[in-house]
C-alpha positions in Angstrom: 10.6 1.9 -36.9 10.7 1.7 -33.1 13.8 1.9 -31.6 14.8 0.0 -28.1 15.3 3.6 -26.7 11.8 5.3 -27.5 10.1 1.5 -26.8 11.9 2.1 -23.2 10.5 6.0 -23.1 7.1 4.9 -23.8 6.8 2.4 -21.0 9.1 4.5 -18.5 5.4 6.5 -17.3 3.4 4.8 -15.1 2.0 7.7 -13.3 -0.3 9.5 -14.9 -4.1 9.1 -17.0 -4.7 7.8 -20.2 -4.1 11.2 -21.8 -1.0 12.0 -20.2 -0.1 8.3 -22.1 -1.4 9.2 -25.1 0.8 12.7 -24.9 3.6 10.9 -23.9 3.8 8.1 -26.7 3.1 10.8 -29.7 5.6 13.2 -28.6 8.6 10.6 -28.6 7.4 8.8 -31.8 6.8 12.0 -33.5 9.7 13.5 -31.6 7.7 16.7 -30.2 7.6 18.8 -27.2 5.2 17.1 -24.9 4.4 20.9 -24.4 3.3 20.9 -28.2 1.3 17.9 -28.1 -0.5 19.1 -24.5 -1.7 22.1 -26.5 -3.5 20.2 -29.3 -7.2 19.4 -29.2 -8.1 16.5 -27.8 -9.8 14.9 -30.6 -6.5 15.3 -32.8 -4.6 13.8 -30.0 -6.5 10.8 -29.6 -6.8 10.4 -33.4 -2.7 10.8 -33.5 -2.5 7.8 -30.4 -5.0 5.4 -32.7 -2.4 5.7 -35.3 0.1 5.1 -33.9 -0.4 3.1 -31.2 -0.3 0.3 -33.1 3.3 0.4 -34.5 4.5 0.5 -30.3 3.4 -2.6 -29.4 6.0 -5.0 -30.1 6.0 -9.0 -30.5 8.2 -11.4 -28.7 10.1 -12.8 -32.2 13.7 -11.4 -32.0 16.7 -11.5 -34.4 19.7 -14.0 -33.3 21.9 -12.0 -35.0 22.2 -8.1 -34.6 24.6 -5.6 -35.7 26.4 -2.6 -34.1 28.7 -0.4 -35.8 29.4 -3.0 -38.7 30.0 -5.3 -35.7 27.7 -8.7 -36.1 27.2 -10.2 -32.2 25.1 -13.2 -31.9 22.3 -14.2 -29.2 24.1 -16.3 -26.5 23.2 -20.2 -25.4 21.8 -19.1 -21.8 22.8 -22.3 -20.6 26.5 -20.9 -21.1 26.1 -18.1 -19.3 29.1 -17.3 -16.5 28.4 -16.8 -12.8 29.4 -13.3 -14.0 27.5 -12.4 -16.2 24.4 -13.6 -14.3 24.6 -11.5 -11.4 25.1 -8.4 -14.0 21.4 -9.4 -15.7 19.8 -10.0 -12.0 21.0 -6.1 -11.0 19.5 -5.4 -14.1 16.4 -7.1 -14.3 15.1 -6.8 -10.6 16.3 -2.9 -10.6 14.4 -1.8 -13.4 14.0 -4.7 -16.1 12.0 -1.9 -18.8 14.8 0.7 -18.0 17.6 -1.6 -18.3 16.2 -3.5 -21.4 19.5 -1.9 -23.3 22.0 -3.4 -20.8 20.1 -6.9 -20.7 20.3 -7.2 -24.9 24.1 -6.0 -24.7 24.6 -8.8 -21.9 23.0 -11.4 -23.9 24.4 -10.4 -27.7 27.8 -11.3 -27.9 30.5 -11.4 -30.9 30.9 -15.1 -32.2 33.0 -16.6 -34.6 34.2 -19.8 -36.2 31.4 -22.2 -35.1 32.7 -24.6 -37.6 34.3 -28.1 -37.0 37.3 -27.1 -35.4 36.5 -23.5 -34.1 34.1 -21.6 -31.5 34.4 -18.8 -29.9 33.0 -16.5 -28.3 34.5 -12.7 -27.3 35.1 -12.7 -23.2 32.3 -10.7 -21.4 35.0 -9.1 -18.9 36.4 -7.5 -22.3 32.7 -5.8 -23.1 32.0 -2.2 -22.1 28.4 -2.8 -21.4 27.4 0.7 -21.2 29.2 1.9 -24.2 27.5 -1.0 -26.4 23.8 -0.5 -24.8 24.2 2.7 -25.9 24.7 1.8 -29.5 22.0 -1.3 -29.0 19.5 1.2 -28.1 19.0 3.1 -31.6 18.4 -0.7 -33.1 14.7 -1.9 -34.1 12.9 -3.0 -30.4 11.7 -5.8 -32.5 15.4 -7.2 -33.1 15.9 -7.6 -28.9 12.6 -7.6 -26.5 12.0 -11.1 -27.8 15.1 -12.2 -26.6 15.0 -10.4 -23.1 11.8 -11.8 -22.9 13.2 -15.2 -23.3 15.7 -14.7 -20.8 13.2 -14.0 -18.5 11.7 -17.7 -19.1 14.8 -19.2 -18.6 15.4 -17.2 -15.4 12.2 -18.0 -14.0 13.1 -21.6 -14.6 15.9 -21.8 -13.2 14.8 -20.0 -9.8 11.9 -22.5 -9.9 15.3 -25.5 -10.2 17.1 -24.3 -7.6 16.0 -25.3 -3.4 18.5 -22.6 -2.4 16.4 -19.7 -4.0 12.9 -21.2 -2.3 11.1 -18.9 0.0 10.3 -20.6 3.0 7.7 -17.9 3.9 6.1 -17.7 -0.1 3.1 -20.3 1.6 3.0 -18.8 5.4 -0.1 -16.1 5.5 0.5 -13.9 8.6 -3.4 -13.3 9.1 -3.4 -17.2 10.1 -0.4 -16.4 12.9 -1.0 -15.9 16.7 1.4 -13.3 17.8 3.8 -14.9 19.1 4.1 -16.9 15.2 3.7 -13.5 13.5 6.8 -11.9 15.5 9.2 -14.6 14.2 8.2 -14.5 11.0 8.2 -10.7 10.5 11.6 -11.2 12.2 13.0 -14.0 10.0 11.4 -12.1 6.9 13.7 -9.3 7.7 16.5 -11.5 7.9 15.8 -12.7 4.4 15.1 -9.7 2.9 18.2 -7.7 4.1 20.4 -10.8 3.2 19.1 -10.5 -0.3 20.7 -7.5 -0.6 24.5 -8.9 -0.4 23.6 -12.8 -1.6 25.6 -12.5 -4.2 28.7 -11.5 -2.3 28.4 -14.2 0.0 27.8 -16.1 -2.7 30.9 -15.3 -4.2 32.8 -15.9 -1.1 31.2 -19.0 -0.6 33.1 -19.9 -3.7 36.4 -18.9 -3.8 36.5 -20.2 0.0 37.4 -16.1 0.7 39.7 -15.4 -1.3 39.2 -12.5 -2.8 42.3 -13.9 -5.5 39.6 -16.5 -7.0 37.2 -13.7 -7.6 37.6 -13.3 -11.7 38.2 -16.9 -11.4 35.0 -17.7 -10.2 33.5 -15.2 -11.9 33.7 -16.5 -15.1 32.6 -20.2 -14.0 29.4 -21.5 -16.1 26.7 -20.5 -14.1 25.1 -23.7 -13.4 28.1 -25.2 -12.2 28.7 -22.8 -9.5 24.8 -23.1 -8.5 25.1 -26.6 -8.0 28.2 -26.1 -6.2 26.8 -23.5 -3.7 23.6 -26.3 -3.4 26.3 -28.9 -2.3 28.5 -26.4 0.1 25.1 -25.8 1.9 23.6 -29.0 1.8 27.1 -30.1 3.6 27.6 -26.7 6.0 
């Protein structure tokens, strides 16, 4: 069975020709020295990929419900998410979404019980070492989790799409159609964008808690689309 962690090795190379891929996907799901594997013939190794190739390819079903440890955690209602929890995934997933597919499925599996009539609930994500638990969410099945990570990434692409204050005002503007004069300001205001991207959530935060750096956890832990729609409103009115 494929685990998270040798699913992640296998689509970690992206350098390389189709037989350094073939020598790198047999050596981690036979667990050999790429070394070994380099020195075969080349007819074994290809016949070695073809059979196993097909066993690393993995379909976007998931399990709701994994387990860790004896530890049963449960795949959250993205629509619940905290403000919090949100920016963790968008470090992850714009850094290295393949490499951090461990983190993401620790983010998005949480411990849940009751869910009866008169109890729900659901552990606190400030409580959740996230790098201890990827850790152990790594040597699970890839099967159980990539579905789910793969759904998050529909519901994040959704909800950029939802949002004016995530448009790009220069995604339609082709600089080969500026004069020079057109083309300065945009490379300038580009700039602008992109080097503000790199502390939005900050000012985000501040934005929020008016800054006060006291409010942080608060904020922090507000339902995600609640603050969006606040930071839509504080702008709209600014």
């Amino acid at each position: 069975m494929l685990t998270l962690s040798q699913y992640r090795d296998i689509n970690a190379l992206t350098e390389g020709g189709v037989f350094d891929k073939m020598i790198h996907t047999i050596s981690i799901v036979r667990s050999l020295d790429e070394y070994e594997v380099q020195n075969w013939d080349s007819t074994k190794i290809v016949e070695e990929y073809k059979r196993i190739e097909p066993h690393t390819q993995v379909s976007e079903r998931y399990s709701n419900k994994i387990a860790i440890q004896d530890i049963e955690l449960t795949l959250i209602n993205f629509e619940a998410l905290t403000l919090g929890q949100w920016i963790d995934l968008e470090a992850f997933v714009s850094n290295d979404y393949i490499g951090n597919l461990h983190l993401i499925s620790s983010i998005i599996y949480l411990r849940h019980s009751g869910g009866g009539l008169y109890s729900d609930e659901w552990e606190k994500y400030g409580n959740v070492n996230i790098h201890n638990r990827a850790e152990l969410v790594d040597q699970l099945p890839a099967k159980d989790v990539l579905g789910a990570c793969a759904k998050y990434l529909k519901f994040r692409k959704n909800l950029f799409e939802s949002y004016e204050l995530f448009n790009d005002p220069h995604e339609d503007v082709d600089p080969d159609e500026l004069d020079a004069e057109e083309l300065e300001i945009y490379k300038k205001e580009k700039a602008e964008r992109e080097k503000g991207a790199s502390n939005q959530w900050e000012r985000m935060l501040n934005l929020l808690s008016n800054n006060d750096f006291t409010k942080f956890d608060s904020v922090l832990n507000q339902n995600l689309f609640i603050s969006l729609n606040q930071v839509s409103y504080l702008k709209r009115n600014s």
